[in-house]
C-alpha positions in Angstrom: 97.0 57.8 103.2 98.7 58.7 99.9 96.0 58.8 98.0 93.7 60.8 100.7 96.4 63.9 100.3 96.7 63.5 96.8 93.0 64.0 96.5 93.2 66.8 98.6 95.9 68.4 96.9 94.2 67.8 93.7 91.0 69.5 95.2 93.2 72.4 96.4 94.9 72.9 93.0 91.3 73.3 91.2 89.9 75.9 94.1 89.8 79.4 92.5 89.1 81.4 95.5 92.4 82.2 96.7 92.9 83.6 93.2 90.2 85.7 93.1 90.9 87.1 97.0 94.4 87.8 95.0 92.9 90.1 92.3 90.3 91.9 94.6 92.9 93.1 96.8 95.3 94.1 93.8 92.3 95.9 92.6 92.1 97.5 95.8 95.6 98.7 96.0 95.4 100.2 93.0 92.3 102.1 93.3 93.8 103.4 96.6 97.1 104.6 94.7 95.1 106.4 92.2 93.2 107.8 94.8 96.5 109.5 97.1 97.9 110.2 93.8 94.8 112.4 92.8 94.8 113.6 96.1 98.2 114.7 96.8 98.0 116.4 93.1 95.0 118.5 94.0 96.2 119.1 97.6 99.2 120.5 96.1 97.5 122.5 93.9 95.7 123.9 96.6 98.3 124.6 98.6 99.6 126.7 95.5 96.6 129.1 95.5 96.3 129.4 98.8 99.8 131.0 98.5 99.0 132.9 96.2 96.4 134.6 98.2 97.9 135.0 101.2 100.8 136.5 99.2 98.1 139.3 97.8 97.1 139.9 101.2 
């Protein structure tokens, strides 16, 4: 029985797939920061000149 979950523990120390479910979802999160930072930069922005023309008006 010792050596059947030693084997399997072996096995499960040599699967990379966890890993890489890891690193896609990092990349994920930080492609989604980027893109509320961008957003929130230009919405901002927008706001700003939208001010401004409703202050000329």
């Amino acid at each position: 029985m010792f050596e059947t979950m030693l084997i399997h523990l072996k096995a499960l120390a040599r699967d990379n797939k966890g890993a890489t479910a890891i690193e896609y979802g990092m990349i994920a999160a930080l492609i989604a920061a980027i893109i509320i930072g961008v957003i929130t930069t230009i919405g901002t922005d927008l706001l700003a000149k939208f001010n401004t023309i409703a202050d000329g008006i």
